[in-house]
C-alpha positions as CSV (number, residue, x, y, z in Angstrom):
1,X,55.4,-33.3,-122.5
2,X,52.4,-32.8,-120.3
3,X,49.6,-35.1,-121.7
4,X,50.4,-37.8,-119.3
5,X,49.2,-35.5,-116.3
6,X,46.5,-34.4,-117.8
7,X,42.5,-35.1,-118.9
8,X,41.1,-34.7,-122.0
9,X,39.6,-31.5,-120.5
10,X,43.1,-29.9,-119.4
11,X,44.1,-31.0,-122.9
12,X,42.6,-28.8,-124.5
13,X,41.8,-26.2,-121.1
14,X,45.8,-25.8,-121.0
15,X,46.1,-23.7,-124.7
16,X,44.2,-20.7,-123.0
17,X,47.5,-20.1,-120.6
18,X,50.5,-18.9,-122.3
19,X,52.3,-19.6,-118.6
20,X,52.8,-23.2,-117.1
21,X,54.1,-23.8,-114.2
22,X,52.4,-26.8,-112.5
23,X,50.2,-29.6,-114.0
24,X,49.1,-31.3,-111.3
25,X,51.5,-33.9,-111.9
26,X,52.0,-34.7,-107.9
27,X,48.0,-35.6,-107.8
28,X,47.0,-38.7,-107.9
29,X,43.4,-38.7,-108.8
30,X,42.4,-36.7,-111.5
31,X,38.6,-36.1,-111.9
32,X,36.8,-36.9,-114.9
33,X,35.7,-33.6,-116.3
34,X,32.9,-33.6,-118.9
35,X,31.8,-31.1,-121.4
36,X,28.3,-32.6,-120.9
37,X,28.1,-31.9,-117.6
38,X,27.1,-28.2,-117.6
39,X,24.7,-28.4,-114.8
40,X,27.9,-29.1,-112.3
41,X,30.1,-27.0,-113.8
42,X,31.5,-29.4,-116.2
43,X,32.2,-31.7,-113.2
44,X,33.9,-29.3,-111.2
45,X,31.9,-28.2,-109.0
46,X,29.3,-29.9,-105.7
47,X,25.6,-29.3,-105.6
48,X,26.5,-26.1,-103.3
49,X,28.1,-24.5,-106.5
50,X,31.3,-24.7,-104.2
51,X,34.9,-26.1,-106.3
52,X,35.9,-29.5,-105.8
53,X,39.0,-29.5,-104.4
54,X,41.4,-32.6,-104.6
55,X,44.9,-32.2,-103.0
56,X,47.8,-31.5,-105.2
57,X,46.1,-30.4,-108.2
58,X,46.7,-27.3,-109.9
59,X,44.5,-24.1,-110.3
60,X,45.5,-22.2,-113.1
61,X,48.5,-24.5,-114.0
62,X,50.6,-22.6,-111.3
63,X,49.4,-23.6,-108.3
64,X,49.3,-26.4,-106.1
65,X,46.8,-27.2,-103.8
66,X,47.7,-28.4,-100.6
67,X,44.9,-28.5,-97.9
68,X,41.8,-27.1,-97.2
69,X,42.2,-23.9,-94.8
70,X,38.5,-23.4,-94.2
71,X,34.7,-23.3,-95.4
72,X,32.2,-20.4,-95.4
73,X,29.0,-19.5,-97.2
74,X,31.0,-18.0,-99.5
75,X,33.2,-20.5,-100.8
76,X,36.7,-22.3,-99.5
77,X,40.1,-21.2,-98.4
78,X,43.2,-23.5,-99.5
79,X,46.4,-23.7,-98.6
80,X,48.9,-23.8,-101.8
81,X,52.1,-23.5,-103.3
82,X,53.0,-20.4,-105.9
83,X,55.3,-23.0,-108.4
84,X,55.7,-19.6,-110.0
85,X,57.1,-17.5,-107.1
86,X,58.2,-20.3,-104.6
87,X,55.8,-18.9,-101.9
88,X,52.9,-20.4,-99.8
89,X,49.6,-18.9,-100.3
90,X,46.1,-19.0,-99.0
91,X,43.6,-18.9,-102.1
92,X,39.8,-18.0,-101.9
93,X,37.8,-19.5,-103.7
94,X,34.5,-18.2,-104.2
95,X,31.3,-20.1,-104.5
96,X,30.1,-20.3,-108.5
97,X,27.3,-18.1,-107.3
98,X,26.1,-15.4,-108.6
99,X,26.0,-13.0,-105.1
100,X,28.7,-14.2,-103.9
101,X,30.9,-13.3,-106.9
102,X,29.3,-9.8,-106.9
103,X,30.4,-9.5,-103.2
104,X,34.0,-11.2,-104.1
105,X,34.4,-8.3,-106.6
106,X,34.1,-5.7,-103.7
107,X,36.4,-7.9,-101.5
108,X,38.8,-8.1,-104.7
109,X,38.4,-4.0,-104.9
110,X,39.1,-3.5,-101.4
111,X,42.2,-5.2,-101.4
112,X,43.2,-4.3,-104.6
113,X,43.4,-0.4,-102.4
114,X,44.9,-1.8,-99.7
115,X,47.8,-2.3,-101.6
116,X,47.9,1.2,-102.4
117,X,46.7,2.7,-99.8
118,X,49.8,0.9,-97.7
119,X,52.5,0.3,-99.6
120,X,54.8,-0.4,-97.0
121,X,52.5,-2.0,-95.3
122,X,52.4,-1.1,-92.1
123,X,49.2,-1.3,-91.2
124,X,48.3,-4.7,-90.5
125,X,45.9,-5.7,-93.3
126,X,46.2,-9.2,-95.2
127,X,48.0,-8.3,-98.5
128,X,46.6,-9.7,-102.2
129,X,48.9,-11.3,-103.9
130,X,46.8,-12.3,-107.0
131,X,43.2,-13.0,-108.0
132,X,42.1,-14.9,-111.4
133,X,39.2,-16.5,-112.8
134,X,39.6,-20.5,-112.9
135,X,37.3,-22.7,-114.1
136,X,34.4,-20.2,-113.8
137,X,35.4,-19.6,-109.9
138,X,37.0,-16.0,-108.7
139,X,39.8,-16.5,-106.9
140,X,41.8,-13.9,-104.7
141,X,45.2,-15.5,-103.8
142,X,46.7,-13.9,-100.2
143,X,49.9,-14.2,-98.1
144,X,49.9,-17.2,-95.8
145,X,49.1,-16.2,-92.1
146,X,49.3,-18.7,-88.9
147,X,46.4,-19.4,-86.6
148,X,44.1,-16.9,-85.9
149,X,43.1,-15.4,-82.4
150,X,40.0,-17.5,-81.9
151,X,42.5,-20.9,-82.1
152,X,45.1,-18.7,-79.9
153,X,42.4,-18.2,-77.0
154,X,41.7,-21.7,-77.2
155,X,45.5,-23.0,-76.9
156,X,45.9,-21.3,-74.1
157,X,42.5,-23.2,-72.5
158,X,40.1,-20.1,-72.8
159,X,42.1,-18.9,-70.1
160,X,42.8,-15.2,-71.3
161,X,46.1,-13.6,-72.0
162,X,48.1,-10.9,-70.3
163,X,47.3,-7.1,-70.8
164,X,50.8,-6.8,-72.1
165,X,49.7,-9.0,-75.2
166,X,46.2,-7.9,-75.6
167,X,48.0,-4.1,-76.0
168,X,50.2,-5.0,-78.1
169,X,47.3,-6.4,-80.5
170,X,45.1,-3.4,-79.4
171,X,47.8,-1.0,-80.9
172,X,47.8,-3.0,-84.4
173,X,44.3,-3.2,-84.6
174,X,43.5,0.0,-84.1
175,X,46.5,0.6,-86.6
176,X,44.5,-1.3,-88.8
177,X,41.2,0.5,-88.1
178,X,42.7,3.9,-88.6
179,X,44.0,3.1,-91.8
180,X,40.3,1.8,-93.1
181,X,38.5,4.9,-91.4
182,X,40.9,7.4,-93.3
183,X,39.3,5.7,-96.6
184,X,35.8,5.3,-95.4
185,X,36.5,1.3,-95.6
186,X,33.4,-0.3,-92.6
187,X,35.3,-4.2,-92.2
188,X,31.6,-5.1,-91.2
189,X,33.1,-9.0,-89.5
190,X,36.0,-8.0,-86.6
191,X,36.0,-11.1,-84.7
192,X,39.0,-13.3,-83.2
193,X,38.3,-15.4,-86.3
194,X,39.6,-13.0,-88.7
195,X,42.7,-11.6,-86.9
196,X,45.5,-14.0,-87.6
197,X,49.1,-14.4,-86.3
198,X,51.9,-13.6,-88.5
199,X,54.2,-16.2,-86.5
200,X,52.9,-19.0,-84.5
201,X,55.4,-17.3,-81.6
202,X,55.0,-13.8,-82.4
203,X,52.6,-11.0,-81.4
204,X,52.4,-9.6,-85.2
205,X,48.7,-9.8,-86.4
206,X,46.7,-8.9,-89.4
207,X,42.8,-8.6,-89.9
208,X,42.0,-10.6,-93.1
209,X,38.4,-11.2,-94.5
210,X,37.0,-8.2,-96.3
211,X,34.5,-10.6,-97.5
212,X,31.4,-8.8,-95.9
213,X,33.1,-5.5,-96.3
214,X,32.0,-2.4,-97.9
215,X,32.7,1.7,-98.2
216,X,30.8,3.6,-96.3
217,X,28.5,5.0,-99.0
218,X,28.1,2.1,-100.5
219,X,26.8,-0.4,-98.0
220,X,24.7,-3.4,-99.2
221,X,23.6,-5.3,-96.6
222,X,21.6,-4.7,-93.1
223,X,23.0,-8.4,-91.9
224,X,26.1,-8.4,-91.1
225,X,28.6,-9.1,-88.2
226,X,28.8,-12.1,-86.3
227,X,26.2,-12.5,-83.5
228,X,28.9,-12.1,-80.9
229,X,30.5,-9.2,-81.9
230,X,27.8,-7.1,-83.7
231,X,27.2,-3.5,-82.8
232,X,23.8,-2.3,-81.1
233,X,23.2,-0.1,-84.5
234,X,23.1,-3.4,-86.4
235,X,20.7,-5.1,-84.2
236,X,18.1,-2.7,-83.5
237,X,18.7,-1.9,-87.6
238,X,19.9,1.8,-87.3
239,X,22.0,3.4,-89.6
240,X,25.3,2.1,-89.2
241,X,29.4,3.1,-90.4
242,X,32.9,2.3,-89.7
243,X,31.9,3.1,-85.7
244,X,30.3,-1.2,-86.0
245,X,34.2,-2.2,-85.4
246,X,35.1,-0.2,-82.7
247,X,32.2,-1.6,-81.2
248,X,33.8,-5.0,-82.6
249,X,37.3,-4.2,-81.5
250,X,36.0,-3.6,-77.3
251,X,34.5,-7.4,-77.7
252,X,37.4,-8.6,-78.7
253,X,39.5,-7.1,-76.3
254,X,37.4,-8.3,-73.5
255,X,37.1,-12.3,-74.9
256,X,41.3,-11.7,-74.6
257,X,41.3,-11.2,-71.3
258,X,38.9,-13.5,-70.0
259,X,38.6,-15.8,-72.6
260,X,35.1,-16.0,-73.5
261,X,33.2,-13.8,-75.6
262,X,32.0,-11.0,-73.5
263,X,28.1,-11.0,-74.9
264,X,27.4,-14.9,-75.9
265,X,23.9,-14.2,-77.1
266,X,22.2,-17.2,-78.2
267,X,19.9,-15.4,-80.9
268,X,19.5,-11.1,-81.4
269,X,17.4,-10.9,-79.1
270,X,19.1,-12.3,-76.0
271,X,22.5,-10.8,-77.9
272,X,20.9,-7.2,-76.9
273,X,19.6,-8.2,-74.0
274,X,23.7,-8.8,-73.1
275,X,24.8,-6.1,-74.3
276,X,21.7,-4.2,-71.9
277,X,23.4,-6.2,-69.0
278,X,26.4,-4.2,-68.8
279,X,25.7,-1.2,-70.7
280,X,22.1,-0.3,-69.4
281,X,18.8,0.2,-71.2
282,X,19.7,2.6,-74.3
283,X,18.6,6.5,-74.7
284,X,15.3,7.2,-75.7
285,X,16.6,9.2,-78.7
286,X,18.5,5.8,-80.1
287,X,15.6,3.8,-79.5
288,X,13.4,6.2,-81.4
289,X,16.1,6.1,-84.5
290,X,15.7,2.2,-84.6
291,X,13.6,0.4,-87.6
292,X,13.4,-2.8,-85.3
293,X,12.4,-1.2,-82.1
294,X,9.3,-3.1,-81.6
295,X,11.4,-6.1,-81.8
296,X,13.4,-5.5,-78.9
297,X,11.0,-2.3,-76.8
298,X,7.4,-1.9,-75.9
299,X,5.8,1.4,-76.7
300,X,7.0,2.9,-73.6
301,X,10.9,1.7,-74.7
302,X,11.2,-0.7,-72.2
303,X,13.0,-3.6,-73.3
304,X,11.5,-7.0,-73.7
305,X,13.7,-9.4,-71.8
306,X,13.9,-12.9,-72.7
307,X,14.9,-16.2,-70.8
308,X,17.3,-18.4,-72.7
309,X,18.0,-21.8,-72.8
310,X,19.3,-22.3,-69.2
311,X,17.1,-20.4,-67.9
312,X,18.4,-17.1,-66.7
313,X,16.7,-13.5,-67.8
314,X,19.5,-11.0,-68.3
315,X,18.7,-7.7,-65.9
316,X,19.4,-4.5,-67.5
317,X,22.5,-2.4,-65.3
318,X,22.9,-5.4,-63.4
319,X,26.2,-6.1,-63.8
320,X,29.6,-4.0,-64.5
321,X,32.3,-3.9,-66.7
322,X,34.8,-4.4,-64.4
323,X,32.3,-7.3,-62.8
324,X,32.2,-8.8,-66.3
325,X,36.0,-8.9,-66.6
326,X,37.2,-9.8,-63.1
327,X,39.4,-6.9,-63.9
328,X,40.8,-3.8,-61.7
329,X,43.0,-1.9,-64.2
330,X,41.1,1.1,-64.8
331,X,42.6,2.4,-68.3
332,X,41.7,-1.1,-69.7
333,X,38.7,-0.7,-68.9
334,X,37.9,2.4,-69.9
335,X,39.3,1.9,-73.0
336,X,37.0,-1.3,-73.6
337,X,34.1,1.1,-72.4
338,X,34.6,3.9,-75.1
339,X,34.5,1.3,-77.7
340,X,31.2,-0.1,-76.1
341,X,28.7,3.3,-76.0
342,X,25.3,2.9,-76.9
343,X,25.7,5.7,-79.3
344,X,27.7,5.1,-82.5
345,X,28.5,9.4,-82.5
346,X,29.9,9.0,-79.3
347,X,32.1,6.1,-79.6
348,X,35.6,6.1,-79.5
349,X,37.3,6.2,-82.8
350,X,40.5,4.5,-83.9
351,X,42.5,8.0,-84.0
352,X,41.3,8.8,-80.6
353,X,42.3,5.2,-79.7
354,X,45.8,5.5,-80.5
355,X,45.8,8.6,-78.3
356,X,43.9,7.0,-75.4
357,X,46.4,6.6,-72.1
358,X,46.0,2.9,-72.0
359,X,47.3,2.4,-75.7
360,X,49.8,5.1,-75.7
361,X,51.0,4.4,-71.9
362,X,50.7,8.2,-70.8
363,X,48.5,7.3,-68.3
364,X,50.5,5.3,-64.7
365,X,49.3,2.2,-63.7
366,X,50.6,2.0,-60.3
367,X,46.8,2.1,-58.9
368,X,45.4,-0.5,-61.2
369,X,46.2,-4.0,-61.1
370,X,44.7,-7.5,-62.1
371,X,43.6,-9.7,-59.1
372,X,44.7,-12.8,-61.5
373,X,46.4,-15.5,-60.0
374,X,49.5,-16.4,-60.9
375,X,50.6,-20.4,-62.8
376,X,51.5,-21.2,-59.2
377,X,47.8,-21.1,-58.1
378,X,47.4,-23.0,-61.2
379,X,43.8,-21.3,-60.9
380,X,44.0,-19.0,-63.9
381,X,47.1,-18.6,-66.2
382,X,47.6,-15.7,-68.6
383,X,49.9,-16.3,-71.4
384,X,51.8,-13.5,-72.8
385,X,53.6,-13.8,-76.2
């Protein structure tokens, strides 16, 4: 019945699956696997030890590939179709590497409690639909999502959105944040990258890519976040928890509004001296509780600036929030603020964020306002959703 879709390999690969629901029989180039081949996976895999994907095949004789969503160091994302559920998915599939199936297990662990953890879910968080071993790969099937908020900012011509929006995506990540505090979950890569849109026309998010994450007591790595959005702690290689995405969260916010990150460090050191821009030179007492201090301070902790590739020397203090921003309403700001202190104790937390009068609206406005010109100035337009 299915021998004409199928290699010698599947011939004899298919007896292990007691389920079939899709041979690949819409693909029109099969690859020639070979049990020789054992250095490349029997074929199956490039040089990186990344899967070789070839639209409309099958992965586990269920589902079909259908395009490639995206490429990381730790493998591919694909877009397919569940023949066995009738449902789009986005499947991971991790790199046939060693460390990068020891981290997938984590990522498969984390969302394995998500599940449970919200079962109604409520709380924002991409939802596992299935993972599997395929061909020697790990792969952790999720619900399709649309774009994510990196590819919004940029349809909308890095022109930031309105404070309506950026609330209303405040209030779910923070939702989201909550949720993963409450279990001691640290996401460990908050970026626009990994919040995606429900709806391409709907202000429903959810953060996806638990791929670097880790529980609190059981962190693994010192290098983590990306550049843009990592915390101070990380950096200057403090002890760090679930405090690195509130820190996270405030840059995000701010890229939102104006539409470009709000510390674009071209390397850590120039990333910290962005962050010591706006925020000031830190606390002795954090500067002493920093492993990398002599990266970043001289003995007498102050901080070595540097000039970057155009030429400029970021001052310490020398600019504001609010400078930063081009922004006037007060709460905003002061919400982005408490996500951005120098000390990770001190930082606003995502319980206290719910409460804060910005998010929950207890706070008036009428003395705050956004000096942003509307489409008719055609200067600066802010889309809201």
């Amino acid at each position: 019945m299915y021998a004409p879709y199928l290699s010698l390999y599947e011939r004899a690969e298919i007896g292990e699956y007691p389920q079939i629901y899709y041979v690949g029989q819409n693909c029109r180039h099969k690859r020639a696997a070979s049990m020789e081949a054992s250095n490349s996976n029997f074929g199956f895999d490039d040089e990186r030890g990344d899967y070789l994907i070839i639209n409309h095949d099958h992965l586990m004789f269920r589902y079909e590939v259908l395009d490639m969503l995206g490429k990381g160091s730790f493998g591919q994302v694909a877009k397919c179709y569940d023949h066995k559920t009738g449902e789009y998915v986005a499947i991971k599939i991790i790199r046939n590497k060693k460390r990068f199936h020891c981290q997938a297990l984590v990522e498969v662990k984390i969302l394995s409690n998500l599940t449970k953890w919200d079962p109604e879910d409520k709380h924002n968080l991409i939802r596992m639909t299935d993972n599997f071993y395929f061909r020697n790969h790990l792969c952790i099937a999720t619900e399709l999502l649309s774009i994510n908020l990196y590819e919004f900012i940029k349809s909308n011509s890095f022109q930031g959105v309105s404070l309506g929006l950026i609330k209303r995506f405040c209030t779910q990540l923070l939702q989201s944040l909550e949720l993963l505090n409450r279990h001691n979950v640290v996401h460990c890569d908050l970026k626009p990258e990994n919040v995606l849109l429900k709806h391409p026309t709907k202000s429903s998010i959810k953060v996806i890519d638990f791929g670097s994450s880790c529980l609190e007591n059981e962190k693994v790595y010192t290098y983590i976040q990306s550049r843009f959005y990592r915390s101070p702690e990380v950096i200057l290689g403090m002890s760090y928890n679930m405090a690195i995405d509130m820190w996270s969260l405030g840059c995000i916010l701010a890229e939102l509004y104006t539409g470009y990150p709000l510390f674009p460090g071209e390397n850590e050191q120039e990333q910290l001296n962005c962050i010591m821009e706006v925020q000031g030179v830190p606390d002795r007492y954090i500067i002493e509780r920093c492993s990398r201090r002599k990266v970043f301070f001289d003995s007498n902790g102050n901080p070595k600036l540097v000039v970057n590739s155009k030429g400029k020397k970021r001052r310490p203090g020398s600019k504001t929030l609010g400078q930063m921003l081009k922004c006037t309403d007060l709460l905003f700001l002061d919400f982005i603020s408490k996500c951005l202190i120098w000390d990770p104790e001190q930082r606003m937390t995502p319980h206290e964020g719910l409460q804060h009068e910005w998010v929950s609206d207890k706070g008036s406005n009428k003395a705050a306002f956004s000096p942003v010109p509307s489409d008719s100035s055609g200067s600066r337009r802010k889309s809201s959703m």
